[in-house]
MIDOSE-1310 file (N, C-alpha, C; in nm, 2 decimals, decimal comma, always signed):
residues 208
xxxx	+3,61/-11,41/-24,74/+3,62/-11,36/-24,87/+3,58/-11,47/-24,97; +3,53/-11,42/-25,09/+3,49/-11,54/-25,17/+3,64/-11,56/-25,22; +3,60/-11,72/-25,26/+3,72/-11,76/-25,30/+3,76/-11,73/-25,47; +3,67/-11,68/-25,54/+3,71/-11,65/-25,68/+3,74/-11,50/-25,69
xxxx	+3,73/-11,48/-25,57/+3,79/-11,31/-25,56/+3,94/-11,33/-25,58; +3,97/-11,20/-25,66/+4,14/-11,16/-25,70/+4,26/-11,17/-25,63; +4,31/-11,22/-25,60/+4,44/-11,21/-25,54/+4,47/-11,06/-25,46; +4,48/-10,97/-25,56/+4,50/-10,81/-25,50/+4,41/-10,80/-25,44
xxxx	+4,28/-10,81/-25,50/+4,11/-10,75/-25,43/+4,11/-10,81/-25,26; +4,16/-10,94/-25,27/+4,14/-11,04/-25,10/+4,30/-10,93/-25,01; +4,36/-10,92/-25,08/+4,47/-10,83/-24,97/+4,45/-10,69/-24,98; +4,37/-10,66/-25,07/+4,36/-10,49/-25,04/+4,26/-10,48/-24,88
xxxx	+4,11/-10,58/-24,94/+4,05/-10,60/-24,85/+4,08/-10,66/-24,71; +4,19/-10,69/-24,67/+4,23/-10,75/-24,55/+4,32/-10,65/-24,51; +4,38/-10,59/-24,60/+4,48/-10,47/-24,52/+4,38/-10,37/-24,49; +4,28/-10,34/-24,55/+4,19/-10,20/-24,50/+4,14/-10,25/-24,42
xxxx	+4,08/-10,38/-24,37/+4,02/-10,42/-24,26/+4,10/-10,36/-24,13; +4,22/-10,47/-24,15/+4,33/-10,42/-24,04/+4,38/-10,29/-24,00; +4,39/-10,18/-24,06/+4,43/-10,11/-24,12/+4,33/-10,03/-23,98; +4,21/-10,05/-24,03/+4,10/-10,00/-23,95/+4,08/-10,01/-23,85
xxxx	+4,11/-10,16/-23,78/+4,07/-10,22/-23,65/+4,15/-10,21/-23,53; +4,33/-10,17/-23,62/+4,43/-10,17/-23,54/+4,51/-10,07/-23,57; +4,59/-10,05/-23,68/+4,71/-9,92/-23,73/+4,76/-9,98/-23,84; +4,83/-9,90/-23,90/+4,92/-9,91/-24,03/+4,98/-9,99/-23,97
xxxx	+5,13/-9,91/-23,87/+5,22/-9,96/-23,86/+5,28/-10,10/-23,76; +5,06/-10,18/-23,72/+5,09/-10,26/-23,66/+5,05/-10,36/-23,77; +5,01/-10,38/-23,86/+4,99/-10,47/-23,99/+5,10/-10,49/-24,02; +5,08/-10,65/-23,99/+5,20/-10,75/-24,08/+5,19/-10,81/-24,21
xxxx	+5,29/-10,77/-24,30/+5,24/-10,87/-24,42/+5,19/-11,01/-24,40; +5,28/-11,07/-24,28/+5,20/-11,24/-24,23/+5,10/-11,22/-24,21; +5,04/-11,08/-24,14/+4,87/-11,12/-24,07/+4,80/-11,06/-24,25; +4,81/-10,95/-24,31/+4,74/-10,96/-24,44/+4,72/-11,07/-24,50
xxxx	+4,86/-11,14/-24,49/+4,83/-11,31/-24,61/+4,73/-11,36/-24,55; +4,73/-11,43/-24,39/+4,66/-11,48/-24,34/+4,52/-11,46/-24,33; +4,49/-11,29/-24,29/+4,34/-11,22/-24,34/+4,30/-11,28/-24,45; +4,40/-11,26/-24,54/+4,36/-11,26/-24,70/+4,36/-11,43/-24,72
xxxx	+4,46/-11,52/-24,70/+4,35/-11,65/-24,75/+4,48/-11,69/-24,84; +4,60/-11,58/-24,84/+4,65/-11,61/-24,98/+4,83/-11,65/-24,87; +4,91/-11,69/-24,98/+5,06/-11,71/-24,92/+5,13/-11,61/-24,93; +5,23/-11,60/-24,87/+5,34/-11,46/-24,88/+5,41/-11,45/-25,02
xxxx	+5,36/-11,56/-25,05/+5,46/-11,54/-25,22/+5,38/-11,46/-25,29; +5,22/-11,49/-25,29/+5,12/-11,44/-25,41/+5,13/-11,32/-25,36; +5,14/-11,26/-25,25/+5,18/-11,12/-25,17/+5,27/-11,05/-25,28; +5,39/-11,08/-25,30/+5,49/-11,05/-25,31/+5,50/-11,04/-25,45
xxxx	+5,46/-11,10/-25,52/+5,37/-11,14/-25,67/+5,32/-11,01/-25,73; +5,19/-10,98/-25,62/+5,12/-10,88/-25,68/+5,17/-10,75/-25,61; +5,25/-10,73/-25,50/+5,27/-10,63/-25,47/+5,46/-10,61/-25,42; +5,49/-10,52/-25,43/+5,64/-10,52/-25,44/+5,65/-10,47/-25,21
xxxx	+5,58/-10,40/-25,15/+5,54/-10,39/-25,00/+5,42/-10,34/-24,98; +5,40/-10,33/-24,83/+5,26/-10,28/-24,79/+5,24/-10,16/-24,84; +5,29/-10,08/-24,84/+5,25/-9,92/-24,87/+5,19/-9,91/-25,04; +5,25/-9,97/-25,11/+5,16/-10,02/-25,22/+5,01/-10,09/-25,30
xxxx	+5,06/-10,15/-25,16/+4,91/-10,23/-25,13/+4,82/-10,12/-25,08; +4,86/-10,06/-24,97/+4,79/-9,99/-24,88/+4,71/-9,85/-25,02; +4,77/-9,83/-25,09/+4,79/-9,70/-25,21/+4,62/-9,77/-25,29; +4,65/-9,89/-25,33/+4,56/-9,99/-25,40/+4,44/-9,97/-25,33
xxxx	+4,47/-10,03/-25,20/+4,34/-10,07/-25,13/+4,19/-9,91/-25,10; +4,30/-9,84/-25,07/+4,25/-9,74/-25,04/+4,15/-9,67/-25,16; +4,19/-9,70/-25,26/+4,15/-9,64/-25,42/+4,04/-9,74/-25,44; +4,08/-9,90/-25,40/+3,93/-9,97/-25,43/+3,85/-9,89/-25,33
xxxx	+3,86/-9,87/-25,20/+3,73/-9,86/-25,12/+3,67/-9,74/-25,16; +3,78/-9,63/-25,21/+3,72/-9,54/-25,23/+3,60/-9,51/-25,34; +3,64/-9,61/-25,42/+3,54/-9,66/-25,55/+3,40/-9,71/-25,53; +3,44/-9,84/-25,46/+3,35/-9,97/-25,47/+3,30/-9,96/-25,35
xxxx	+3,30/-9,82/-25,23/+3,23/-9,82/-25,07/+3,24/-9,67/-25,11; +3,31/-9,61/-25,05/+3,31/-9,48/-25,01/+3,21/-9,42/-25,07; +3,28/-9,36/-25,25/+3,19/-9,25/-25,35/+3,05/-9,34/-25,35; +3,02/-9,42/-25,34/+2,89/-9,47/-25,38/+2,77/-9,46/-25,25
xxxx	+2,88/-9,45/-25,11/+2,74/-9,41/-25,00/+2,80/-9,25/-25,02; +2,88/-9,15/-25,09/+2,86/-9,04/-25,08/+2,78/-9,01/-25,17; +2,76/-9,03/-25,28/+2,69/-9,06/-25,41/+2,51/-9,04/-25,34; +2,49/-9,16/-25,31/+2,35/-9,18/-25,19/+2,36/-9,09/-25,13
xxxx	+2,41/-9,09/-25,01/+2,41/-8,97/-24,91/+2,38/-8,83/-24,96; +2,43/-8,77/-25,08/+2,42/-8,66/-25,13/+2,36/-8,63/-25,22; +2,24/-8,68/-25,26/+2,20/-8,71/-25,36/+2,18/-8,56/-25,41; +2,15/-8,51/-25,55/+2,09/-8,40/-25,56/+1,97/-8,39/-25,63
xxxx	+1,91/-8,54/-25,58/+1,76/-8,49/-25,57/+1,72/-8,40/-25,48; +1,78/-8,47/-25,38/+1,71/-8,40/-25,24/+1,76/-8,28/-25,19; +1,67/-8,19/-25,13/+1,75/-8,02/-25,07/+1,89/-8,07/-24,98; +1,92/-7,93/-24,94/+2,11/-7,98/-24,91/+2,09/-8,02/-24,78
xxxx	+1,99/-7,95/-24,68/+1,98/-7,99/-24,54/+1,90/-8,14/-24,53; +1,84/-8,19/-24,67/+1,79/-8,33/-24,61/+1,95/-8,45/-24,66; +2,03/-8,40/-24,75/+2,12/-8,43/-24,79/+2,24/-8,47/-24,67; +2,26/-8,35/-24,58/+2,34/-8,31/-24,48/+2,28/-8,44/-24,34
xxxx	+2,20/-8,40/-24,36/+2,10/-8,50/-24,27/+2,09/-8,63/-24,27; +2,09/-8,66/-24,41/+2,07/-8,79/-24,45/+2,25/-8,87/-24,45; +2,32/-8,82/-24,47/+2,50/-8,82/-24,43/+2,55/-8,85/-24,30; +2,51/-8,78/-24,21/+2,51/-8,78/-24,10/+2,44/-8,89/-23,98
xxxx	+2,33/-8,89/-24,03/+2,29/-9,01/-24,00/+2,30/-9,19/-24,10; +2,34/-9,16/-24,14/+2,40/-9,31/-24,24/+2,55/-9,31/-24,17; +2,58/-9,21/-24,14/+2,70/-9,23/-24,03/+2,68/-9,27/-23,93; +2,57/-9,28/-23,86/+2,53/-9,29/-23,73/+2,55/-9,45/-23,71
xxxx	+2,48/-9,50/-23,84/+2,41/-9,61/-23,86/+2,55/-9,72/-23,87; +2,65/-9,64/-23,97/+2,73/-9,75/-23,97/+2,85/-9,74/-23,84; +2,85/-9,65/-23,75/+2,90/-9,66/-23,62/+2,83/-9,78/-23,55; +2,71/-9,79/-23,53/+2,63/-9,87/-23,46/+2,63/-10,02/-23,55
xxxx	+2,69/-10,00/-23,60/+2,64/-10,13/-23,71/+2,80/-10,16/-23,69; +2,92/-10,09/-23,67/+3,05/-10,12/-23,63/+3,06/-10,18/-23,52; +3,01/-10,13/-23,40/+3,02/-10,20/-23,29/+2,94/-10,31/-23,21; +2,79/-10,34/-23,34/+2,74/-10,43/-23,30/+2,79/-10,56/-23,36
xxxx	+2,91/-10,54/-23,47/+2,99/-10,69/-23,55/+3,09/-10,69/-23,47; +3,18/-10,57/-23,39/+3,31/-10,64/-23,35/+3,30/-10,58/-23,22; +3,21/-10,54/-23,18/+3,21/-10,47/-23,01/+3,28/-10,38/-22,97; +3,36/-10,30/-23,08/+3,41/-10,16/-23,09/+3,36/-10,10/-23,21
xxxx	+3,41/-9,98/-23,18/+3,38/-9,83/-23,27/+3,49/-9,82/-23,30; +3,54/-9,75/-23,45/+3,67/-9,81/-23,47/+3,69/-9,64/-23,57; +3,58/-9,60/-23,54/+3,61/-9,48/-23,62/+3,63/-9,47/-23,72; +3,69/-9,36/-23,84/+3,70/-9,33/-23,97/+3,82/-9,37/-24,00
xxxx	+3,89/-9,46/-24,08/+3,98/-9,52/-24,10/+4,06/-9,38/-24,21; +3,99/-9,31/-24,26/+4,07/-9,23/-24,36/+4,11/-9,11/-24,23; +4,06/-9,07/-24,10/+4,13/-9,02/-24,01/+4,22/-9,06/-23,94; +4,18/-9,20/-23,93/+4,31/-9,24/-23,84/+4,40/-9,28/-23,87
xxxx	+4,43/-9,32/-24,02/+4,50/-9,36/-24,10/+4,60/-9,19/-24,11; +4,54/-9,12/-24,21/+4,59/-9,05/-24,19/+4,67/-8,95/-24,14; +4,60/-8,96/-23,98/+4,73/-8,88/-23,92/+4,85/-8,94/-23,85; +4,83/-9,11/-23,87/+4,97/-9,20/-23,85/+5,07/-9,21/-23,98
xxxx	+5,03/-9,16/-24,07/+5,10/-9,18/-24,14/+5,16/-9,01/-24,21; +5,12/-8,96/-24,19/+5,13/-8,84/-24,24/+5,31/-8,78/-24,24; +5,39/-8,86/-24,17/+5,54/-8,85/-24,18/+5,58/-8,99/-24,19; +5,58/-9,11/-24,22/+5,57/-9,21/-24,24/+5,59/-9,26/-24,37
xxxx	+5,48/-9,23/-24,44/+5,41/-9,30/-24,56/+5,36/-9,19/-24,65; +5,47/-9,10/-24,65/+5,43/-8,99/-24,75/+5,34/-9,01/-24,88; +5,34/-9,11/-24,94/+5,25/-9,15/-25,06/+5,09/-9,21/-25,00; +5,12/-9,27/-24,94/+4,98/-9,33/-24,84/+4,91/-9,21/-24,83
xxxx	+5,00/-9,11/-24,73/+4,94/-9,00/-24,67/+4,86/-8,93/-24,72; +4,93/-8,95/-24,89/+4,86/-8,80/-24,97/+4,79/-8,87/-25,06; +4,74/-9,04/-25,08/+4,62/-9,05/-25,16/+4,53/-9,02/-24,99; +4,53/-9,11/-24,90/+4,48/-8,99/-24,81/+4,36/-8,93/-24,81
xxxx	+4,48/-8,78/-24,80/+4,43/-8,65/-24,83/+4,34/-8,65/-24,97; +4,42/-8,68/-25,04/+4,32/-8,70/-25,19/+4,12/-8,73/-25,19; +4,15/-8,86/-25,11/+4,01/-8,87/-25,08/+3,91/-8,82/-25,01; +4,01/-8,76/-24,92/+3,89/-8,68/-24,79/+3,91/-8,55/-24,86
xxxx	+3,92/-8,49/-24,97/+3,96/-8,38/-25,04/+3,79/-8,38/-25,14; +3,80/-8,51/-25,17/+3,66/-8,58/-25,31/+3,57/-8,52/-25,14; +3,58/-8,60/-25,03/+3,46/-8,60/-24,94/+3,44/-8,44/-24,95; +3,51/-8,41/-24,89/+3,51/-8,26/-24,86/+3,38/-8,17/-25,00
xxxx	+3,44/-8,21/-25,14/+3,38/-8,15/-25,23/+3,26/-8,19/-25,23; +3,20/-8,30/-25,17/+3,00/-8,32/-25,15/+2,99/-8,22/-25,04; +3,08/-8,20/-24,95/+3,04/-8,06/-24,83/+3,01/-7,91/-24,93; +3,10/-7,93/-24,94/+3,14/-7,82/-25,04/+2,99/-7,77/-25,12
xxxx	+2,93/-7,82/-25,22/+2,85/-7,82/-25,31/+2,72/-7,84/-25,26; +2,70/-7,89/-25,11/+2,55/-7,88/-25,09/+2,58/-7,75/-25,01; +2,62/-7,73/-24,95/+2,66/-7,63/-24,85/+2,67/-7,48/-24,91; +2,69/-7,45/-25,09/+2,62/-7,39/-25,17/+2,51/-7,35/-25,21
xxxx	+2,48/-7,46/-25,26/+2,33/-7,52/-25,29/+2,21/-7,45/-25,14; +2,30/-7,49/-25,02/+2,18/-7,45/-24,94/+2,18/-7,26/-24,91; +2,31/-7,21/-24,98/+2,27/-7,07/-24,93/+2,24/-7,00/-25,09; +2,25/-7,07/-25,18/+2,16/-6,99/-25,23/+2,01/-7,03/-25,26
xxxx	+1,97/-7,17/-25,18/+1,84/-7,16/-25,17/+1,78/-7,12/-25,04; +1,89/-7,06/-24,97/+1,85/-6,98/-24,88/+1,81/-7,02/-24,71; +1,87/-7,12/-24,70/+1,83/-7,21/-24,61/+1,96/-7,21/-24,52; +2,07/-7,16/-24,53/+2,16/-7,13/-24,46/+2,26/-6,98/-24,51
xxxx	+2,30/-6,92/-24,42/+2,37/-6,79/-24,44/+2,53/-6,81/-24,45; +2,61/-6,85/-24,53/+2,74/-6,86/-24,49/+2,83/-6,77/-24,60; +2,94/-6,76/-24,60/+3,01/-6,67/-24,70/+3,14/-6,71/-24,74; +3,15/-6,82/-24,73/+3,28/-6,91/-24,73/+3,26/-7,05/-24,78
xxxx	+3,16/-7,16/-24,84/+3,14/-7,30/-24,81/+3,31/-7,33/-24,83; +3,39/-7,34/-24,86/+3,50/-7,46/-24,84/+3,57/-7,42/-24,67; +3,55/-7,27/-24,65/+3,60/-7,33/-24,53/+3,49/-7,36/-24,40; +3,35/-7,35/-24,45/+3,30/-7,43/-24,34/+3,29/-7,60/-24,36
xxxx	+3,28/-7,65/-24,48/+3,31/-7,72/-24,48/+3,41/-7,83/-24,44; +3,52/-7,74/-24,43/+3,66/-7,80/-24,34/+3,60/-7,81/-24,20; +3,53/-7,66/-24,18/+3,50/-7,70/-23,98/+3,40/-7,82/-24,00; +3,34/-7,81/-24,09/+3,24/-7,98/-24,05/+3,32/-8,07/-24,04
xxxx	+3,42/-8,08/-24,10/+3,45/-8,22/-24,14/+3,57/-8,23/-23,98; +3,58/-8,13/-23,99/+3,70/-8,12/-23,88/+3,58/-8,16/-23,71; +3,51/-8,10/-23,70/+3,42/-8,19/-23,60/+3,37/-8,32/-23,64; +3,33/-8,37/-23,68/+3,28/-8,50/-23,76/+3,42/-8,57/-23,74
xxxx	+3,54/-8,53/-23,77/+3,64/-8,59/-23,67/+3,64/-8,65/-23,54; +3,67/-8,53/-23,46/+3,67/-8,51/-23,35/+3,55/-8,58/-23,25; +3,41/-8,58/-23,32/+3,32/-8,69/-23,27/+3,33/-8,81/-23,29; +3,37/-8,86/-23,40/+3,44/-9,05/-23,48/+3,57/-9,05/-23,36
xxxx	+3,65/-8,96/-23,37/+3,75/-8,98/-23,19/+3,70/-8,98/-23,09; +3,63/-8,94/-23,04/+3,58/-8,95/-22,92/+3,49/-9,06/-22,92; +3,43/-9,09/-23,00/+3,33/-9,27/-23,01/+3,45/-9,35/-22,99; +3,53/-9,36/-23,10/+3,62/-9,45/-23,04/+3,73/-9,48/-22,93
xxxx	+3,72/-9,37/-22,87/+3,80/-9,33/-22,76/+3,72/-9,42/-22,64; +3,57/-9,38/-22,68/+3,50/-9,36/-22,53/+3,41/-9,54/-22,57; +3,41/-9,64/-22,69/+3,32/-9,69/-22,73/+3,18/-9,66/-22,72; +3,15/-9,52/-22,72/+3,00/-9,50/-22,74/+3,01/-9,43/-22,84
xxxx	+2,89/-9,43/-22,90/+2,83/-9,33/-23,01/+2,73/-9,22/-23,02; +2,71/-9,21/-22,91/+2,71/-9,07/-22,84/+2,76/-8,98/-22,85; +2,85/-8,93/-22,91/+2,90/-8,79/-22,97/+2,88/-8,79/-23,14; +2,88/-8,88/-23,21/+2,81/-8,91/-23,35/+2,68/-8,90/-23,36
xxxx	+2,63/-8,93/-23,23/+2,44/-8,94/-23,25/+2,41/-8,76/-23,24; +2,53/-8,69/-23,17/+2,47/-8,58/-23,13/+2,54/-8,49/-23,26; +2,59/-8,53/-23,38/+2,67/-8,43/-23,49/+2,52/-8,38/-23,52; +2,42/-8,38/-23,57/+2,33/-8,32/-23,65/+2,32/-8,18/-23,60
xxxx	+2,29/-8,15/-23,43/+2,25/-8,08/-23,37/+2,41/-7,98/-23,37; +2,52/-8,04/-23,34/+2,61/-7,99/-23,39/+2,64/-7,91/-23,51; +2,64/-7,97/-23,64/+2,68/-7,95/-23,72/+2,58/-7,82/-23,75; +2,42/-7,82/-23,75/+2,31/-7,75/-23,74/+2,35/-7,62/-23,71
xxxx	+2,44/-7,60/-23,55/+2,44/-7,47/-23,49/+2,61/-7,47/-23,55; +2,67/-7,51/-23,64/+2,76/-7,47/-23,73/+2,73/-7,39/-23,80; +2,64/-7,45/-23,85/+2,60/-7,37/-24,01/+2,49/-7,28/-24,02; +2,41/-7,26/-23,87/+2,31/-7,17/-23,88/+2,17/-7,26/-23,89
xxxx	+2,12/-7,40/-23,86/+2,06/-7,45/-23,93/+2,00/-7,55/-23,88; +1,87/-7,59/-23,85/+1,81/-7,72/-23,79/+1,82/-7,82/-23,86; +1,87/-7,90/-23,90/+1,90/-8,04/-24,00/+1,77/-8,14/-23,98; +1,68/-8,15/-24,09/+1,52/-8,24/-24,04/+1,61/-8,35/-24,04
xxxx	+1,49/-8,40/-23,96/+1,52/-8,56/-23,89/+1,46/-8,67/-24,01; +1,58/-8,72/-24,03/+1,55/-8,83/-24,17/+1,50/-8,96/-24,13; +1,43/-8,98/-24,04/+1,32/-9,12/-24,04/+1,17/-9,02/-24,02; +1,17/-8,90/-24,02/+1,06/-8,86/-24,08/+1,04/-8,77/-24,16
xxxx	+1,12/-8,84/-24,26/+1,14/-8,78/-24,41/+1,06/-8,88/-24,52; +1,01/-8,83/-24,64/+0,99/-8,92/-24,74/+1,08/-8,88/-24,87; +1,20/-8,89/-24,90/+1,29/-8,84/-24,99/+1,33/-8,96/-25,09; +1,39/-8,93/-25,17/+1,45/-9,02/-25,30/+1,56/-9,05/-25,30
């Protein structure tokens, strides 16, 4: 971490790492200080316990990582299926780009977080939910967009958008389960006979 980085910013960032790589409820405030670079006092300073932090952290990434490759990913320049397409595979990308830094697949931290805490960490839980709520709404809005330009038949988007996201799960589990990415590589084709829909293949695309 740079060293003129914030105090909060170096522990938000060390708890979501963790957070990710291992569990909530196995993060130690000792191993965050230590991640983080900082002492248990400056801890204690800026934050009153973890679940605080954890509330923090989660709100930066969602800012300064998350909305900004949903942002990209969804652009509305582009039609919904090169959108959909282009999501999906930038997912792909950072699966493969996960387990070629730490030699695991570590999966979606807002899933796996979420269903460990979901009776635990009742406030954790439900910023959470909050943000896979924002994800959901880029499902949501292209998944519009593509039936009424006609390119898919559906009569519901929010609740297929739940079954996407709810497979898109269930494949980020199984990568991490199995350390392959092999069931993420195959979501397009998935998600495709979801929705009714061949999803183009975005390395032979020329989009914006």
């Amino acid at each position: 971490m740079l060293q003129n980085t914030p105090t909060p910013i170096k522990l938000q960032q060390a708890l979501y790492e963790l957070m990710w790589q291992q569990s909530y409820g196995r993060v130690t405030i000792d191993a965050i200080c230590e991640k983080a670079g900082v002492k248990k006092g400056s801890f204690y300073h800026a934050y009153p316990d973890k679940a605080k932090l954890a509330l923090d952290a989660f709100e930066h990434f969602w800012q300064t990582q998350t909305r900004p490759w949903l942002d990209e990913s969804f652009s509305p320049c582009d039609p919904p299926l090169i959108r959909l397409s282009n999501w999906l595979s930038r997912g792909l990308e950072k699966t493969l780009q996960c387990r070629e830094e730490h030699g695991r697949i570590y999966g979606c931290p807002l899933f796996n977080i979420g269903s460990e805490l979901s009776t635990l960490e009742p406030d954790v839980a439900a910023k959470v939910g909050e943000i896979l709520r924002h994800h959901r709404h880029y499902l949501i809005t292209t998944l519009r967009d593509a039936s009424v330009e006609g390119s898919v038949e559906i009569d519901d988007a929010e609740e297929v958008a739940r079954d996407v996201l709810t497979l898109v799960e269930g494949a980020l589990t199984q990568a991490r389960i199995s350390n392959k990415a092999d069931p993420v590589a195959r979501l397009p084709k998935s998600v495709g006979r979801l929705i009714g829909a061949i999803l183009p293949d975005p390395s032979n695309l020329t989009v914006s």
